[in-house]
SERO-4910 file (N, C-alpha, C, O; in steps of 0.05 Angstrom, whole numbers):
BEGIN
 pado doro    nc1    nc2    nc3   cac1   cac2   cac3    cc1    cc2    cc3    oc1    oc2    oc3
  Unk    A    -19    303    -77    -23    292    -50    -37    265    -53    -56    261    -68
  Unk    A    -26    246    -37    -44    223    -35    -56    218     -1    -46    223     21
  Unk    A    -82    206    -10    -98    206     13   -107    174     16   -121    163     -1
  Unk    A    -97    160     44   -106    126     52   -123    133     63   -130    155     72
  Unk    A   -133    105     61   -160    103     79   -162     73     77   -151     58     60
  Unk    A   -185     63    109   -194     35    103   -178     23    126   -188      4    137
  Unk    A   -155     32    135   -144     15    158   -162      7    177   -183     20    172
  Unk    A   -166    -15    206   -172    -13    220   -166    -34    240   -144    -42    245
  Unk    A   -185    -40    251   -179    -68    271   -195    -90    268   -219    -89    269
  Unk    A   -177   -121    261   -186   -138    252   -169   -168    264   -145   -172    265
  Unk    A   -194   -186    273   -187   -207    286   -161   -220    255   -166   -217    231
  Unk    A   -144   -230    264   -121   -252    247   -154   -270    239   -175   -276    249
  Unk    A   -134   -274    208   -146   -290    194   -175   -269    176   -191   -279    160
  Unk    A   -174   -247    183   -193   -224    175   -183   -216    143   -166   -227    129
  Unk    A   -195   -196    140   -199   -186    117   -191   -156    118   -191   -148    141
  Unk    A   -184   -137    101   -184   -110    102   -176   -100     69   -163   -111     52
  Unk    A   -188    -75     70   -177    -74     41   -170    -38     48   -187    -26     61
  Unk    A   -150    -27     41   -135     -6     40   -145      5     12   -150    -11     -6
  Unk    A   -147     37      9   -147     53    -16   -127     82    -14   -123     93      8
  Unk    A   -118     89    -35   -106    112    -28   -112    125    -62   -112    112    -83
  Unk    A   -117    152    -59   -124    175    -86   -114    199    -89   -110    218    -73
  Unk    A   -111    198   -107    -87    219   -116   -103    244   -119   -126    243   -129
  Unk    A    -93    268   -112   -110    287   -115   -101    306   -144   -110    328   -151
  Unk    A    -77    288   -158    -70    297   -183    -70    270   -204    -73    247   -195
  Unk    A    -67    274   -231    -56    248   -244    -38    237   -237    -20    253   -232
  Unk    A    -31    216   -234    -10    203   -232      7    199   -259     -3    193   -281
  Unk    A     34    202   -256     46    198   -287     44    170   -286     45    157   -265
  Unk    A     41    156   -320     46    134   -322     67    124   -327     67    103   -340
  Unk    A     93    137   -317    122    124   -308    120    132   -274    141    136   -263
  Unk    A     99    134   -262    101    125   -230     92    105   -216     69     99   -212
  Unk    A    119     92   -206    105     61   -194     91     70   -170    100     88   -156
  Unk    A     69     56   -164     47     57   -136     58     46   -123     73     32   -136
  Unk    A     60     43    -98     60     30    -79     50     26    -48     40     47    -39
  Unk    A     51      6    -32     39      1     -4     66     -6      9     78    -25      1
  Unk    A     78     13     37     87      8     49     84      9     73     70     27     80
  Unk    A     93     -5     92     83    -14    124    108      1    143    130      7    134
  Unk    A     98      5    171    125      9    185    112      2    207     92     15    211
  Unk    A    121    -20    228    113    -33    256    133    -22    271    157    -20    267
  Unk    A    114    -13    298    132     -1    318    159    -17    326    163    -40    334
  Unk    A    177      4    321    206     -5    328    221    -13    300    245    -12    297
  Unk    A    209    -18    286    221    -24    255    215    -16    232    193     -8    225
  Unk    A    235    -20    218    246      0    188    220     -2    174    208    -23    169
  Unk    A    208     28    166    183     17    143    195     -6    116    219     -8    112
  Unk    A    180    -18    103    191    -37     90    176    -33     63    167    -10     59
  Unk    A    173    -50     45    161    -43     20    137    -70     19    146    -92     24
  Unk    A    107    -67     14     96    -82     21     94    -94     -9    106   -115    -14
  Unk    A     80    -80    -30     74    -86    -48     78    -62    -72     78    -39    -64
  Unk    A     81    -65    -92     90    -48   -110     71    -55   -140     60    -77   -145
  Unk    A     69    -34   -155     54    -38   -189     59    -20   -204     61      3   -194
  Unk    A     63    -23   -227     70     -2   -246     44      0   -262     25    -16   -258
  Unk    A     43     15   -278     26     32   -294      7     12   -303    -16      8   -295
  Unk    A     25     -2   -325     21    -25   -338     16    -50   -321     20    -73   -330
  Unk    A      5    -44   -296      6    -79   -281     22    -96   -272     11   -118   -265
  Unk    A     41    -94   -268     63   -114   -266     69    -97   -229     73    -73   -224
  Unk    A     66   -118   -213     65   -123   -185     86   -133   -175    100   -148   -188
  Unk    A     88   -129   -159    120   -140   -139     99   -140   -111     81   -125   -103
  Unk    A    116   -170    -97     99   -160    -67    132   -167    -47    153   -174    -57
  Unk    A    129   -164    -26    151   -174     -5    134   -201     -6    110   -207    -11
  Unk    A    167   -222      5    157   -249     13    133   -259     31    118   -278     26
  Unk    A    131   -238     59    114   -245     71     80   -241     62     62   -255     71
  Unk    A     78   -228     51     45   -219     35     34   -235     16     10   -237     14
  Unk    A     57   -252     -4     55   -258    -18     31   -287    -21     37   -308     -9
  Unk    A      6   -285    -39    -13   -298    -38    -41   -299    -19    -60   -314    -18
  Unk    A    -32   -267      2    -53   -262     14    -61   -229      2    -81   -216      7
  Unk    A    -41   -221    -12    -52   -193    -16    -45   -191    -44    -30   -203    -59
  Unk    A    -66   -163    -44    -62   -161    -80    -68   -126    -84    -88   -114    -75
  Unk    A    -50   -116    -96    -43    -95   -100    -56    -87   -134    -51    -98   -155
  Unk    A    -72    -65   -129    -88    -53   -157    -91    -38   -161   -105    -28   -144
  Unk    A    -84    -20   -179    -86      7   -196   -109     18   -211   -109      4   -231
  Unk    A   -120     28   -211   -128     42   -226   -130     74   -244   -142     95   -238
  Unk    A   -112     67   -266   -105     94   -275   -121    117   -284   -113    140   -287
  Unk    A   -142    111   -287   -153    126   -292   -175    143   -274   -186    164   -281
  Unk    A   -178    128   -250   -185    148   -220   -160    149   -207   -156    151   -183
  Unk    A   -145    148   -223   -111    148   -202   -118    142   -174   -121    159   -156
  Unk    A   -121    114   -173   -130     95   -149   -107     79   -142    -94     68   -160
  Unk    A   -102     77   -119    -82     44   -114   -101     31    -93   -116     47    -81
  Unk    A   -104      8    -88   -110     -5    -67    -87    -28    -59    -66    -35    -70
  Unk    A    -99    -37    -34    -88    -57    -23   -116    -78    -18   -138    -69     -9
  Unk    A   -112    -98    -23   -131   -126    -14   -116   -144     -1    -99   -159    -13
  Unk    A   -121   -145     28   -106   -156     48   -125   -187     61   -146   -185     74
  Unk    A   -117   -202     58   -128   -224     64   -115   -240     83    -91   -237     86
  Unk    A   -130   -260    100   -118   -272    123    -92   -266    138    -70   -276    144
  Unk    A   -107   -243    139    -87   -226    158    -77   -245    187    -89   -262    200
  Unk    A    -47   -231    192    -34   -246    218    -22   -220    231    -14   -200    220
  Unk    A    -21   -228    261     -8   -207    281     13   -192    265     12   -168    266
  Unk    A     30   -203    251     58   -197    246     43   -165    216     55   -146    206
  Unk    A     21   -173    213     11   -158    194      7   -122    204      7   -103    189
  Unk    A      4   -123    238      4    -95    245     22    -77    240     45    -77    248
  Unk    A     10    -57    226     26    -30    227     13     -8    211    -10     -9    201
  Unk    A     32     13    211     29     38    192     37     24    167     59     14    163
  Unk    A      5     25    144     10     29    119     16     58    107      7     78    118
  Unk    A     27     59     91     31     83     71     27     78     38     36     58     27
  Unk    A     16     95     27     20     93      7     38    117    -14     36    142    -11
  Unk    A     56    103    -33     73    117    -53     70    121    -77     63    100    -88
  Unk    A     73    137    -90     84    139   -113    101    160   -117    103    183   -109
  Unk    A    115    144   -134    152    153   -147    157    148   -172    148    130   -186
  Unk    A    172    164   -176    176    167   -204    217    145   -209    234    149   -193
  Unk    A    220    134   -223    244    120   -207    259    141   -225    281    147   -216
  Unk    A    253    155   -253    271    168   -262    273    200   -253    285    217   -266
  Unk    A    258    205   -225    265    227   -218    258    234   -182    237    238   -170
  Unk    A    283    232   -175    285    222   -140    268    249   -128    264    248   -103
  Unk    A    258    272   -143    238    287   -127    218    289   -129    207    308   -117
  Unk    A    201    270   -147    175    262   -157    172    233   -143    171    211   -153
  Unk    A    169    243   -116    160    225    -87    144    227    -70    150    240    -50
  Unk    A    118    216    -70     95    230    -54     86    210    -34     75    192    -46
  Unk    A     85    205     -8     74    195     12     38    205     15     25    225      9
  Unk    A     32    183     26      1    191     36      3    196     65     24    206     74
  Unk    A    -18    188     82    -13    200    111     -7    175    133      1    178    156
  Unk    A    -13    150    119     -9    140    141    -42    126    145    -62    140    149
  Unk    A    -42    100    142    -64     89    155    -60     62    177    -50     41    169
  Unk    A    -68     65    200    -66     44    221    -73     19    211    -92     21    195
  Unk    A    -66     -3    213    -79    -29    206    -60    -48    233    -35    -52    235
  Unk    A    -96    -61    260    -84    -71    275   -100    -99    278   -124   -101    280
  Unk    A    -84   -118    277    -95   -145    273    -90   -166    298    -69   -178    304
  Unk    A   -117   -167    311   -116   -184    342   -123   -211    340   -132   -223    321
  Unk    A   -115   -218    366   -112   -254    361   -144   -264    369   -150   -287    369
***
């Protein structure tokens, strides 16, 4: 099971930092990830890391957030910086295994709402 935390409400141009913890090991062939879903639209993929470090973000995040692992508290975070309206929604956090489509675990869902 994974468990977020840390969402909340934050003027644009704010700060927030997201955590999510695994209540098992994580394998180290499962990529982490942070995904968003804003009312009315498709959850999307925010940021992504593999075992080994290597990060992927979507275009829009890119150089305000930073996505970190830690394997050995089987930690992911999110570090969200100058945040903008377009930034509200449901985060989630993942991990998946890519070589096995039922080793897929969602967290619960954390709010993150960003006012003008």
């Amino acid at each position: 099971q994974l468990q977020a935390s840390g969402g909340g409400l934050v003027q644009a141009g704010g700060s927030l930092r997201l955590s999510c913890s695994a209540s098992k090991r994580i394998s180290h062939t499962n990529i982490m990830a942070w995904y968003r879903q804003a009312p009315g639209k498709q959850r999307e993929l925010v940021a992504s890391i593999t075992y080994r470090g290597n990060t992927n973000y979507t275009d829009s995040v890119k150089g305000r957030f930073t996505i970190a692992r830690d394997n050995a508290q089987n930690t992911v975070s999110l570090q969200m910086n100058s945040l903008k309206l377009e930034d509200t929604a449901v985060y989630y956090c993942n991990s998946r295994n890519p070589y096995n489509s039922r080793n897929n675990y969602w967290g619960q869902g954390t709010q993150v709402t960003v006012s003008s």
